[in-house]
PLY file of the C-alpha trace (Angstrom):
ply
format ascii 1.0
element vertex 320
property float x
property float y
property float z
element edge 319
property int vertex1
property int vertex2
end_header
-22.09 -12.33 -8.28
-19.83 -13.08 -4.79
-18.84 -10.09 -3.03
-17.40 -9.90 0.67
-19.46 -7.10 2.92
-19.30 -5.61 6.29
-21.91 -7.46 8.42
-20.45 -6.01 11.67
-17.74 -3.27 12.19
-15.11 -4.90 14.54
-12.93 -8.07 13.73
-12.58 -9.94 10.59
-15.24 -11.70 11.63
-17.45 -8.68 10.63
-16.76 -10.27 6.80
-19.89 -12.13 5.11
-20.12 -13.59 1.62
-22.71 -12.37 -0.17
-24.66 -12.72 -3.47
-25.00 -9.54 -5.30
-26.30 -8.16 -8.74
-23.46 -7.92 -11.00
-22.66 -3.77 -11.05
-23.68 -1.66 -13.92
-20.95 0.78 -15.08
-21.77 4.11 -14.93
-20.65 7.00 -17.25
-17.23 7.42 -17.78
-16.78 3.62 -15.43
-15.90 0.09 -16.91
-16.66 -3.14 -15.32
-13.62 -5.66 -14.57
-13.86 -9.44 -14.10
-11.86 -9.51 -10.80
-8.92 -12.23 -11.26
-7.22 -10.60 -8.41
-7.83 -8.43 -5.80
-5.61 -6.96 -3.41
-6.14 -7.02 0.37
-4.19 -3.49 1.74
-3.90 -2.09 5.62
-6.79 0.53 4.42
-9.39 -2.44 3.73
-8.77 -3.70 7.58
-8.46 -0.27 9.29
-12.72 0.65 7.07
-13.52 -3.11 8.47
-12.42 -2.65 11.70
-14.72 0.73 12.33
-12.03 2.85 12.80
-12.73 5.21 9.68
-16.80 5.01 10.45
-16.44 8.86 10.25
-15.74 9.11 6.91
-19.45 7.65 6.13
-18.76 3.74 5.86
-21.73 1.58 6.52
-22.45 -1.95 7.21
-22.95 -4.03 3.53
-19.29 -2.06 2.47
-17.41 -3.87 -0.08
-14.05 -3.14 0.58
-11.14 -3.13 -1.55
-9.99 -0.52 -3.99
-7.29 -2.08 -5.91
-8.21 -5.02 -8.82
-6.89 -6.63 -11.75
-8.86 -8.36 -14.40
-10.58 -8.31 -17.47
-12.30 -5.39 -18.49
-15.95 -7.00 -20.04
-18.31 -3.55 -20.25
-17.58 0.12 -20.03
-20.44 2.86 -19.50
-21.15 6.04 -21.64
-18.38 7.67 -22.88
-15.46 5.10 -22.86
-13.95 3.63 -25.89
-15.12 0.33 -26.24
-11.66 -0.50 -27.24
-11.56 -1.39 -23.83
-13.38 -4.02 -23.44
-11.44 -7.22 -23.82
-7.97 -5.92 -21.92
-6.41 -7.10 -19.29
-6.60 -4.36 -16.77
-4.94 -2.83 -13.60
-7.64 -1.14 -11.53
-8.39 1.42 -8.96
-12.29 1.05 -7.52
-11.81 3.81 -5.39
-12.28 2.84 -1.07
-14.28 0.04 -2.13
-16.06 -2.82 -4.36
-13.40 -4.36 -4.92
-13.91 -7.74 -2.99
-16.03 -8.65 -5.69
-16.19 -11.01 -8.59
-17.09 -8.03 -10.84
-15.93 -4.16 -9.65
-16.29 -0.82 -11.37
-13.29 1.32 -11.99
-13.22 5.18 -13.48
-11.76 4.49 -16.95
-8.87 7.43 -15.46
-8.14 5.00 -12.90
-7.65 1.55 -15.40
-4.41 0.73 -16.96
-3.60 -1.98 -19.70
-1.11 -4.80 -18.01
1.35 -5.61 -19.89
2.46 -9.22 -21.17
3.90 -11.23 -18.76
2.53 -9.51 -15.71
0.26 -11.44 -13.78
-2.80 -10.36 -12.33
-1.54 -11.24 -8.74
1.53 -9.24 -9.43
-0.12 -6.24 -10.41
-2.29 -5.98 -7.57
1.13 -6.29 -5.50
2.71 -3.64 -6.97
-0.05 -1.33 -8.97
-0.67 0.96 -5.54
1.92 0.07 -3.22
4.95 0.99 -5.77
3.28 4.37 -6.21
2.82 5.28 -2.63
6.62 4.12 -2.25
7.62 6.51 -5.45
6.07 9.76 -4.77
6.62 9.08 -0.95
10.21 9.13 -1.38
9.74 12.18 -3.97
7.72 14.01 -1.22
10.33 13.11 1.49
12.96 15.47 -1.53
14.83 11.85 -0.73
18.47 12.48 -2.71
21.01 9.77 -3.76
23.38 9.59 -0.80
21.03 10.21 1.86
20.38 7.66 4.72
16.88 6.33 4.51
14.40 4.54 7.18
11.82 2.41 6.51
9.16 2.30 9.13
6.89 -0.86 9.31
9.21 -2.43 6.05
7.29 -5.66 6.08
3.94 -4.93 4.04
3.84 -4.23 0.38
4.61 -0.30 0.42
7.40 -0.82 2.81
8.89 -3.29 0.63
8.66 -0.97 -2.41
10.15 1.88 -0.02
13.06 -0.18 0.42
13.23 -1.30 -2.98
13.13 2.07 -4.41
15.37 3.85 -2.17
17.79 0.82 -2.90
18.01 1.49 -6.99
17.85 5.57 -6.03
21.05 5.16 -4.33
21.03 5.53 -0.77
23.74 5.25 0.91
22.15 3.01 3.92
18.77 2.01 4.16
17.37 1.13 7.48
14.27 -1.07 8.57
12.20 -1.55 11.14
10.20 -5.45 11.43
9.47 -7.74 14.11
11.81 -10.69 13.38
15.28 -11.44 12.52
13.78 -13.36 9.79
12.35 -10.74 7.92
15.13 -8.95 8.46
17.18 -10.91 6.43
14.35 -11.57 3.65
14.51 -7.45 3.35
18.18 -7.69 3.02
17.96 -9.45 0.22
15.57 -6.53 -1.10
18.07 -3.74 -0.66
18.03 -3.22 3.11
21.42 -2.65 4.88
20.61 -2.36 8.27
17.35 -3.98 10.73
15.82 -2.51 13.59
13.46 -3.86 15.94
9.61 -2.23 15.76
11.58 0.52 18.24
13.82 1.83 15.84
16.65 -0.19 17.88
19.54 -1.86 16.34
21.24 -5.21 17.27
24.13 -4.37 15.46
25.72 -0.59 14.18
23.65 1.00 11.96
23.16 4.93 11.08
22.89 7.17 14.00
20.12 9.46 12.55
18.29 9.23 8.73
17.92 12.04 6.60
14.53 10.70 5.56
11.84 8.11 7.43
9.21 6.72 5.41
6.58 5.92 7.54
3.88 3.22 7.03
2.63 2.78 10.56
2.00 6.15 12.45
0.53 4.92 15.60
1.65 6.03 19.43
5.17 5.34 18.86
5.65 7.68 15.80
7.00 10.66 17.92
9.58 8.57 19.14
11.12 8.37 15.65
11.60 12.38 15.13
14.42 11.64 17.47
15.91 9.61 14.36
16.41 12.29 12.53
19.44 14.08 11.33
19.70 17.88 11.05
17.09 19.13 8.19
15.56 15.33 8.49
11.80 14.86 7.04
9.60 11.96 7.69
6.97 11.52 5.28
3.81 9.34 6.87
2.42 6.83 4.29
-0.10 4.83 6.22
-1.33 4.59 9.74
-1.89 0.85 9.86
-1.09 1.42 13.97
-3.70 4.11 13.81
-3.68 7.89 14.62
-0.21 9.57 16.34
-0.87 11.22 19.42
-2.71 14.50 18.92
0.57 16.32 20.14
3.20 14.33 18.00
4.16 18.19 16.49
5.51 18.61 19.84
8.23 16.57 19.49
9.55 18.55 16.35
9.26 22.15 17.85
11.04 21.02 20.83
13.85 20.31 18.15
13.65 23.29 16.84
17.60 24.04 15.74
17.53 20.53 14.02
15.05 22.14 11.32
13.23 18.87 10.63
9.92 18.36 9.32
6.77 16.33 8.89
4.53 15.55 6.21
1.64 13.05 5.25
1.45 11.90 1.87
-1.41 10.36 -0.25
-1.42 9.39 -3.70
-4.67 10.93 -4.37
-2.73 14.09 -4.54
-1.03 13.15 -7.32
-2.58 13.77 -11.33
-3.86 10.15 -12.69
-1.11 10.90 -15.26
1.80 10.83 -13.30
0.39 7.86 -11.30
0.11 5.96 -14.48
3.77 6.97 -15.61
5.13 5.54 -12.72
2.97 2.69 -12.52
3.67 2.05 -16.12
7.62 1.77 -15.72
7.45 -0.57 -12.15
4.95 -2.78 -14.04
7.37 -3.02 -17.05
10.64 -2.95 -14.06
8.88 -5.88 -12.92
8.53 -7.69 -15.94
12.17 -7.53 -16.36
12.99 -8.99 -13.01
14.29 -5.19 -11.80
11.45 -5.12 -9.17
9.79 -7.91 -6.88
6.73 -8.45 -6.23
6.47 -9.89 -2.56
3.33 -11.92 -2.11
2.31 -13.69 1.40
-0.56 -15.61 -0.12
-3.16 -16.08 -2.55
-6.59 -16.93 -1.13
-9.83 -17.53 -3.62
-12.19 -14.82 -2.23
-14.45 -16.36 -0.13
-11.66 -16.55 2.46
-11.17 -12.70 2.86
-12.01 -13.60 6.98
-8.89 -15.34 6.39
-6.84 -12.82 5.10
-8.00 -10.48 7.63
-7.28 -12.59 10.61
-3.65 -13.08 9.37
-3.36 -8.97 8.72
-4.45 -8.53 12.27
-1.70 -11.28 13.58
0.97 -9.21 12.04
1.84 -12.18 10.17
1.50 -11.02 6.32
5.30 -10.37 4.64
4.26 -8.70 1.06
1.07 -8.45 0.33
-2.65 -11.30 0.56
-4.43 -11.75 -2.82
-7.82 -13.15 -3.13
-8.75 -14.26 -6.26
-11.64 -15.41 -7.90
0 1
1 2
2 3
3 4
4 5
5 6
6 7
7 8
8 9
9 10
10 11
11 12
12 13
13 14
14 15
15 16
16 17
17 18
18 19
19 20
20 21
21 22
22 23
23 24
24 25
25 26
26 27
27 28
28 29
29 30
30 31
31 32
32 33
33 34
34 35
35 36
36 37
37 38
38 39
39 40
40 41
41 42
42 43
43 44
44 45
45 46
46 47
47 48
48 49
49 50
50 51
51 52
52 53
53 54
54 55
55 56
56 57
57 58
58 59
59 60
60 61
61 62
62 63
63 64
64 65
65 66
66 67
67 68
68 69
69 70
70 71
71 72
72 73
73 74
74 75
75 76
76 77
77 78
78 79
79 80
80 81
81 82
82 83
83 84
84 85
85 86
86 87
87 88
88 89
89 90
90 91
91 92
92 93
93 94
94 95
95 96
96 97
97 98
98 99
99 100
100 101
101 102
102 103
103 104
104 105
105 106
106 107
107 108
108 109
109 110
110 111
111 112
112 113
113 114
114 115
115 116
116 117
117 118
118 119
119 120
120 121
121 122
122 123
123 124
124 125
125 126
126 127
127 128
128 129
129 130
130 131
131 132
132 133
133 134
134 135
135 136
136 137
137 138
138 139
139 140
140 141
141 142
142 143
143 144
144 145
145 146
146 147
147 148
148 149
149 150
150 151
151 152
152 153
153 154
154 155
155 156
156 157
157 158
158 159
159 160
160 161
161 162
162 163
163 164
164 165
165 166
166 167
167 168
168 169
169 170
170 171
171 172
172 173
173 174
174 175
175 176
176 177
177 178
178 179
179 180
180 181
181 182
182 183
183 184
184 185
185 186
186 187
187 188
188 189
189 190
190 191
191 192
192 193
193 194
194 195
195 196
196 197
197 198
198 199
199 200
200 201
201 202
202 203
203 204
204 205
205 206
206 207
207 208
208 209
209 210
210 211
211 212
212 213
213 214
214 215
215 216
216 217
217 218
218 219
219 220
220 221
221 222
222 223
223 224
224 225
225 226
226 227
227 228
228 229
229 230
230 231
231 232
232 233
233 234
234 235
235 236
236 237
237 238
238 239
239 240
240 241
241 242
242 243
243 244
244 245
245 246
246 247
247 248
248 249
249 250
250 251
251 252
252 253
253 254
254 255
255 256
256 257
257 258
258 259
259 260
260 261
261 262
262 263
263 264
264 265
265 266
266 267
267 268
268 269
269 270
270 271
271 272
272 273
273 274
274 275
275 276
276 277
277 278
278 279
279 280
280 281
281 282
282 283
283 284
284 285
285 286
286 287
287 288
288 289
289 290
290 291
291 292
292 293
293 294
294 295
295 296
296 297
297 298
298 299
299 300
300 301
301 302
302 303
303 304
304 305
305 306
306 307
307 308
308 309
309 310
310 311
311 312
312 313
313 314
314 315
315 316
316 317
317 318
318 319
């Protein structure tokens, strides 16, 4: 089969097409013929080297999130399965591939009228975006601020905090016309990456989603209201400073607070509740999937080059 690897930590250059045997699904695993794969912030930050010490290695397939057919399933899985249309987690990897392994927990049956592209937009990035917001104890009425709006859990985050009734919901992207193309998602006011406004907009949120950590990330506590939390996402900029806590302790009568959130926290169960109602929201037209472009796989140096010019709105699908 095709697969994409890691020939050399570093730029997107580092990708290589490859010809691998097709994967064997292991106990409790099924094996998925890829028609989409999604391309997320956590794929470039493995490729890049930057999470080398979590025990990636050159020849890493990345990609974690699929959608397919599901054509073989390992010991111990109904063979009901095989046959369905599937939305699938791999895990931090293999899923640049023409066939992937998922754990059956992590598979869910797409429903009719959902493309394979579309789930692969949505299937992770809607439930970071949900239980983000539910970590963040985000309350109709509350002012909400979307850091780094512009990639697919941003535009979820905005989405979401839209239909849970916010009463403003702030964004921060790097062009006026992106701006207005989140406006038309849910967004009432745009900021500049800074957390600037051209034009009035909320002096201070009760809650910041944040999807891009980095060196600037401090900055925002000062965005805060009084009993404010941000809730950190991602870290597509990379790591805060080591001393961002500073920043909240020297704030200490505005009782605000900081958390990071991952999904893996949350029981497969509850994941696939969610998941379950934004696929069939999005069926319905209730929820839109943003896509930048769908690339066949073998251009996943591509699709890396435009993530790294800050270029992608939504979300890059290769398909195969």
């Amino acid at each position: 089969m095709k697969a994409i690897a890691i020939r050399t930590f570093g730029g997107p250059e580092g990708l290589a097409v490859v010809d691998l045997p097709a994967p064997a699904p292991a106990a409790g695993q099924v094996l998925i013929a890829t028609e989409a794969v999604g391309v997320g912030g956590v794929d470039t930050l493995i490729r890049s080297g930057a999470l080398a010490a979590y025990g990636f290695k050159k020849g890493h397939i990345p990609g974690g999130e699929v959608a397919g057919i599901v054509t073989a399933v390992g010991d111990g899985v109904d063979t009901s399965w095989i046959g369905r249309r599937v939305w699938g987690f791999t895990g931090t990897g293999g899923g640049y591939a023409e066939q992937a392994v998922a754990p059956v927990e992590e598979i869910l049956t797409l429903p009719r009228g959902l493309s394979a592209v579309a789930a692969v937009t949505l299937g992770s990035a809607g439930v970071v975006a949900h239980f983000g917001l539910r970590h963040a104890r985000f309350a109709p009425g509350e002012t909400v601020l979307v850091r780094g709006a512009a990639g697919s859990i941003g535009i979820m985050a905005v989405q979401l905090a839209a239909r849970g009734g916010a009463a403003a919901v702030a964004v921060t992207t790097a062009s006026a016309e992106r701006g207005e193309r989140l406006r038309r998602l849910g967004a009432t006011h745009v900021l500049d990456r800074s957390g600037a406004a051209g034009t009035p907009a909320p002096a201070g949120h009760d809650v910041i989603i944040d999807v891009v950590a980095g060196a600037d990330m401090p900055s925002f506590f000062d965005r805060l209201n009084p009993n404010g939390r941000m809730v950190a996402v991602g870290a597509v900029a990379g790591r805060p400073p080591a001393d961002f806590g500073t920043k909240i302790m020297t704030a200490f009568q505005k009782s605000m607070s900081f958390a990071a959130f991952s999904a893996a926290t949350v029981p497969p169960a509850d994941r696939h509740a969610v998941r379950s109602e934004q696929f069939a929201a999005a069926g319905r037209g209730e929820l839109e999937t943003v896509v930048h472009q769908v690339l066949p796989l073998d251009k996943a140096v591509l699709a890396h080059q435009k993530m790294a010019a800050g270029e992608v709105f939504g979300r890059i699908v290769l398909t195969s």
